[in-house]
C-alpha positions in Angstrom: -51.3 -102.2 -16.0 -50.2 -103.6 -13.0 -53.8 -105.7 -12.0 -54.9 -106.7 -15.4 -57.4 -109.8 -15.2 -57.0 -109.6 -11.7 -60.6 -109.7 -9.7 -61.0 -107.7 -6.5 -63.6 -107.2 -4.2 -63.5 -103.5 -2.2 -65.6 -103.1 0.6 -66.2 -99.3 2.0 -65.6 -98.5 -1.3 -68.5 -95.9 -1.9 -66.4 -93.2 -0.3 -62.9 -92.1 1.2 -60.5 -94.4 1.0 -62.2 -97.4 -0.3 -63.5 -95.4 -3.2 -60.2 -94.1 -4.0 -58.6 -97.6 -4.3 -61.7 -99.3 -6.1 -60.8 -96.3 -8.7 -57.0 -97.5 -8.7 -57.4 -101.0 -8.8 -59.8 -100.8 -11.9 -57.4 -98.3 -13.6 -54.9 -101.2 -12.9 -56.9 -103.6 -15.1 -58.6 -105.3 -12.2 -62.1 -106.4 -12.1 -63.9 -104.9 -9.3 -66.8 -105.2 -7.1 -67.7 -102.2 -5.3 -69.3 -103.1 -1.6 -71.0 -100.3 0.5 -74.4 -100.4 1.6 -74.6 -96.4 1.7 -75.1 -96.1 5.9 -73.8 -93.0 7.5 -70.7 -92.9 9.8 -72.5 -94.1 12.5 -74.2 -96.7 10.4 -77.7 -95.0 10.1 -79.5 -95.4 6.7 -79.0 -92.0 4.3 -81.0 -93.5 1.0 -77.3 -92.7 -0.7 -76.6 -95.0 -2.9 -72.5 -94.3 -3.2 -71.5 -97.9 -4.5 -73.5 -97.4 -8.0 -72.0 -94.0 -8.5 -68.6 -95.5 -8.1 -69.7 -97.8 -10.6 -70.7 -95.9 -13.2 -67.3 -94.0 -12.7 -65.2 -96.6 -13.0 -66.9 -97.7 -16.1 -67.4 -94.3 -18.0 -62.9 -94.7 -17.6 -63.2 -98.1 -19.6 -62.9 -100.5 -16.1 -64.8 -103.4 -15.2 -67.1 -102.9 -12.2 -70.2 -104.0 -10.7 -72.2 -102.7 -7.2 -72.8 -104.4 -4.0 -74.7 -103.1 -1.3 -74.3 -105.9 1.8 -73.3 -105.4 5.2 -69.8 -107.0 5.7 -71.4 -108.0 9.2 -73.7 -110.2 7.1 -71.4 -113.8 7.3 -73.8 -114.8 4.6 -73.9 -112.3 2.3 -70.4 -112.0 2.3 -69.8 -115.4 1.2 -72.4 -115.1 -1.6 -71.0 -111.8 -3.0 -67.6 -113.7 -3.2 -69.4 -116.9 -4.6 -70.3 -114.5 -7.6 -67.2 -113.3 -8.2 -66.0 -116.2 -8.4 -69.1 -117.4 -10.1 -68.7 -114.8 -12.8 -65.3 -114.0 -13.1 -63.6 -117.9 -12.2 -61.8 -116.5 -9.5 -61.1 -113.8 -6.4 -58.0 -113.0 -6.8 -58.1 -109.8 -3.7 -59.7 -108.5 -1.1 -59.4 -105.2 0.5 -61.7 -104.8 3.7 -61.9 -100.9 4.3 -65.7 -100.7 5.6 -66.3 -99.3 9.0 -68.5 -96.8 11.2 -67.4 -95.3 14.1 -69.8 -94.7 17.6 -67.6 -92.4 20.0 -68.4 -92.4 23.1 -66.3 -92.5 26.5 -66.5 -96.4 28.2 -68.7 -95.5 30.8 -71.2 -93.8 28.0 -71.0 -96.3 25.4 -74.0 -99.0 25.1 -73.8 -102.6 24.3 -75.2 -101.4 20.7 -72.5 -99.4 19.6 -69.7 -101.7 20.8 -71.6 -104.9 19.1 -72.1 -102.5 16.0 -68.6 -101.5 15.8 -66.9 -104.9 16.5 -69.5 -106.6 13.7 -69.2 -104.4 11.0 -65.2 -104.0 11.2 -63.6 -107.2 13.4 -66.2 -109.8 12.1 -66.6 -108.1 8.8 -63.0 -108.5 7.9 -63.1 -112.1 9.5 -66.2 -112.8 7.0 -64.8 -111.7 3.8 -61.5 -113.3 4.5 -62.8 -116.3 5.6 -65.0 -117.0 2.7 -62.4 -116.0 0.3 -59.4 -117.5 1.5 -61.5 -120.9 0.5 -61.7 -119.8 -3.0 -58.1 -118.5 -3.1 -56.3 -121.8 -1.5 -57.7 -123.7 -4.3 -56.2 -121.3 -6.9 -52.8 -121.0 -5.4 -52.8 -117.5 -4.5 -54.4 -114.4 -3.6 -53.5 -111.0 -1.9 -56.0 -110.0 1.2 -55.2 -106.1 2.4 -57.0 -105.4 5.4 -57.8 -101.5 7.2 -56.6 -101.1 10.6 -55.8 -97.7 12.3 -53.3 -96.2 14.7 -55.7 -96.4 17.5 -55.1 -100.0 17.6 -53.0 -98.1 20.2 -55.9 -96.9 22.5 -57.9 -93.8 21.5 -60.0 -91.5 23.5 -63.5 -91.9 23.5 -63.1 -95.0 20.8 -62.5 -98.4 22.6 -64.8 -100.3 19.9 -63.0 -98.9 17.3 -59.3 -99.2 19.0 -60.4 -103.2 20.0 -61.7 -103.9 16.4 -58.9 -102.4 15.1 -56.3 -104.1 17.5 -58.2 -107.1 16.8 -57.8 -106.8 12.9 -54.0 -106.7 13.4 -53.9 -110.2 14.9 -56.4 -111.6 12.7 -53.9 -110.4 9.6 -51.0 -112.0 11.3 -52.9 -115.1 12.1 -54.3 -115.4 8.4 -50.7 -114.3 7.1 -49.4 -117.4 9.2 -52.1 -119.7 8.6 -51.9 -119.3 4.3 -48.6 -118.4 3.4 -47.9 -122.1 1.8 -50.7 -121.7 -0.5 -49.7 -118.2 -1.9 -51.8 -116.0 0.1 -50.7 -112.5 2.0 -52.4 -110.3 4.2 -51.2 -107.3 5.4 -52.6 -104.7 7.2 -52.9 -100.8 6.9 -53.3 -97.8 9.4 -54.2 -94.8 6.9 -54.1 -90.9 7.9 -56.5 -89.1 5.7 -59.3 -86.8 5.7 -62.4 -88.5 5.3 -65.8 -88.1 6.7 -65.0 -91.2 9.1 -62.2 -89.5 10.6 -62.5 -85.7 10.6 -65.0 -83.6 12.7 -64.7 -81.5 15.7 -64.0 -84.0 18.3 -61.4 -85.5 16.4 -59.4 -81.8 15.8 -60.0 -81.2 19.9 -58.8 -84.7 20.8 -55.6 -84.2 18.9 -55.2 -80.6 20.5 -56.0 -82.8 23.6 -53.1 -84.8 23.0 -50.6 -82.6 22.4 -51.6 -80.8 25.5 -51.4 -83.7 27.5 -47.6 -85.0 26.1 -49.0 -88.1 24.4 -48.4 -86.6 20.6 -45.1 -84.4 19.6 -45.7 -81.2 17.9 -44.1 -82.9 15.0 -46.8 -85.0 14.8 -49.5 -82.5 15.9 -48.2 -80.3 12.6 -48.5 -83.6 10.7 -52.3 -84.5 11.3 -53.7 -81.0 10.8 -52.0 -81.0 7.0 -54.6 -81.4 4.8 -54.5 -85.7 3.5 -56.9 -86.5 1.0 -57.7 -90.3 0.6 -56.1 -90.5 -2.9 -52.7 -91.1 -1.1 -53.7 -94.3 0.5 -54.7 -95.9 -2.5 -51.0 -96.6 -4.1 -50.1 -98.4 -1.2 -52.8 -100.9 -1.3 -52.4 -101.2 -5.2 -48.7 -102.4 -4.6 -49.4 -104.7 -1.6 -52.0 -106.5 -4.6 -49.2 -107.1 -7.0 -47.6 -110.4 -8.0 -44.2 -108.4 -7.5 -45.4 -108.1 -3.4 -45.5 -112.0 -3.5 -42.6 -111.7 0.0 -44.8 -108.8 2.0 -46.8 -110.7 4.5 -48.0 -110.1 7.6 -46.8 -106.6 8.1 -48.8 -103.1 9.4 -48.4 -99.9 7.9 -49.3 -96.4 8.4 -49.5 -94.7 5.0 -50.3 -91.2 4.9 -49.7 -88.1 2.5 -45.7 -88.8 1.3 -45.2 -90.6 4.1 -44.9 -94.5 4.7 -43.5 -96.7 7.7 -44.1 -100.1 8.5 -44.9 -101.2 12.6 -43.3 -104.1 14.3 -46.0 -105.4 16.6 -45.3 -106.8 19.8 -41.6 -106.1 20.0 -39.7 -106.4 22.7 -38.9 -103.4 24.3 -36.9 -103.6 28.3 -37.0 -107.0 29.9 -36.3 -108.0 33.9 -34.9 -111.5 34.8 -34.0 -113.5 38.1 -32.1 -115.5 37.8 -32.0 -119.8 37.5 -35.8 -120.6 38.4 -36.5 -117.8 40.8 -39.7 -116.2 41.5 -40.4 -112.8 41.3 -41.4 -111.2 44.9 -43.8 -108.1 45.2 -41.1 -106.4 46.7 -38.6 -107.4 43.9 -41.2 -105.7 41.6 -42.0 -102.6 43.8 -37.9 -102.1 43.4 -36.9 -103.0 40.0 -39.7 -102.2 37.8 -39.4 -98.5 38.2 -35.7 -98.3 36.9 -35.9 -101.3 34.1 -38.8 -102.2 32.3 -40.7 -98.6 32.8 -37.5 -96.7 33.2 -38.0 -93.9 29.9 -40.7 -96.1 28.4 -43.5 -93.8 26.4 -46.6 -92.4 28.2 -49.8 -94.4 27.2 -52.1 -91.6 29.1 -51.6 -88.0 30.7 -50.0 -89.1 34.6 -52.7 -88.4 37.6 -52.1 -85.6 39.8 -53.4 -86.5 43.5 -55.0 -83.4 44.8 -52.8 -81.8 47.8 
């Protein structure tokens, strides 16, 4: 077993993807605390009590698991459903922050509520169970932090909560894979593709169809997202990024999906203008050069407006 006497605490782990790694990890010999306060995808109470049937899953397969139903937004809970582990087990040796809701709405629709919600429960929930975990882990010399972002860190229709949060949670990975590196700590970050009820439902299938239409997704990768991806293909990914043997990944995104894996390189360089010595760009040096350098072939962000007449 690749994880034995490790601990781990999974959050979102009552369903989808989080579910399908709490299962892995324990199968790996870790100890695991299953967090997911049983809300709907939009965060609205059910009375489902997912993190207990994990549980007693996990355990009727000979692993080691207990439940937690807190809200990762909670910055107090969090840090006293580490301070157990810790408290019970001696140490926290990973974290894997998958919990999230989703409120869709276009900008101009979208209330203060659902952007607060959305920002809380994944931005400042991964922020809280890092940031009272990374004190436990210092101390210990070590610990591996795996953190859920998605591909609409790059901008996504009718989601800007969910693409800030999820931009945000890139930069927050980097920053904590910077900040801890000396004391034996990584943090990486994943954008999954899978079919789960977070990201599968009629708006979703139109807005890809949407995209396609529009230029902004090949066919290739049009084909590619309408294959059927259960959440069981994340999981592996996540397992390895826990191992000692990942002790030199840090600080890196990747999109993992059904037999497919490849690692972003954010903030890269692409085209670049210069002037020369100390020179000052002009308007009209701009309004000449940008159009054949820096934006000459670069990819399209959003379908081009068409002035009418």
């Amino acid at each position: 077993m690749h994880l034995d006497g490790k601990t781990a605490i999974i959050t979102g782990a009552g369903r989808g993807i989080g579910m399908e790694v709490a299962y892995l990890l324990a199968k790996e010999g870790a100890i695991v605390t299953v967090n997911d306060p049983g809300l709907g995808r939009g965060g609205e109470d059910e009375g489902e009590t997912p993190a207990e049937e994990v549980v007693a899953q996990i355990r009727a397969d000979g692993g080691t698991a207990e439940a937690n139903t807190h809200s990762v937004a909670d910055y107090t809970a969090t840090g006293r459903m580490i301070q157990k582990m810790v408290d019970d087990h001696g140490k926290i040796d990973i974290i894997v922050n998958s919990a999230g809701l989703l409120r869709e709405r276009m900008i101009w629709n979208m209330t203060e509520e659902d952007f607060d919600m959305v920002i809380n429960v994944h931005l400042k929930g991964h922020w809280n169970m890092c940031h009272h975990a990374i004190k436990h882990m210092r101390g210990a010399g070590g610990g591996r932090i795996v953190n859920f972002s998605s591909d609409a860190f790059k901008g996504s229709v009718g989601q800007c909560n969910y693409s800030a949060a999820k931009a945000g949670i890139i930069g927050l990975t980097r920053s904590i894979a910077k900040e801890t590196s000396r004391y034996g700590i990584t943090a990486n970050a994943i954008c999954p593709s899978a079919d789960t009820r977070m990201t599968i439902n009629d708006a979703v299938i139109a807005n890809r169809a949407r995209k396609l239409a529009d230029g902004l997704i090949s066919q290739e990768e049009f084909d590619r997202a309408s294959r059927a991806r259960g959440p069981e293909y994340i999981a592996p990914m996540v397992g390895y990024l826990c191992t000692d043997a990942a002790w030199d990944v840090n600080g890196h995104v990747f999109h993992v999906e059904r037999n497919r894996i490849h690692s972003y390189y954010y903030g890269e360089e692409r085209k670049a203008l210069h002037i020369g010595g100390d020179g000052m760009f002009t308007m009209d040096d701009l309004l000449r050069d940008i159009p054949s350098t820096i934006m000459s072939e670069a990819p399209r962000v959003a379908a081009p407006y068409e002035k009418a007449g």
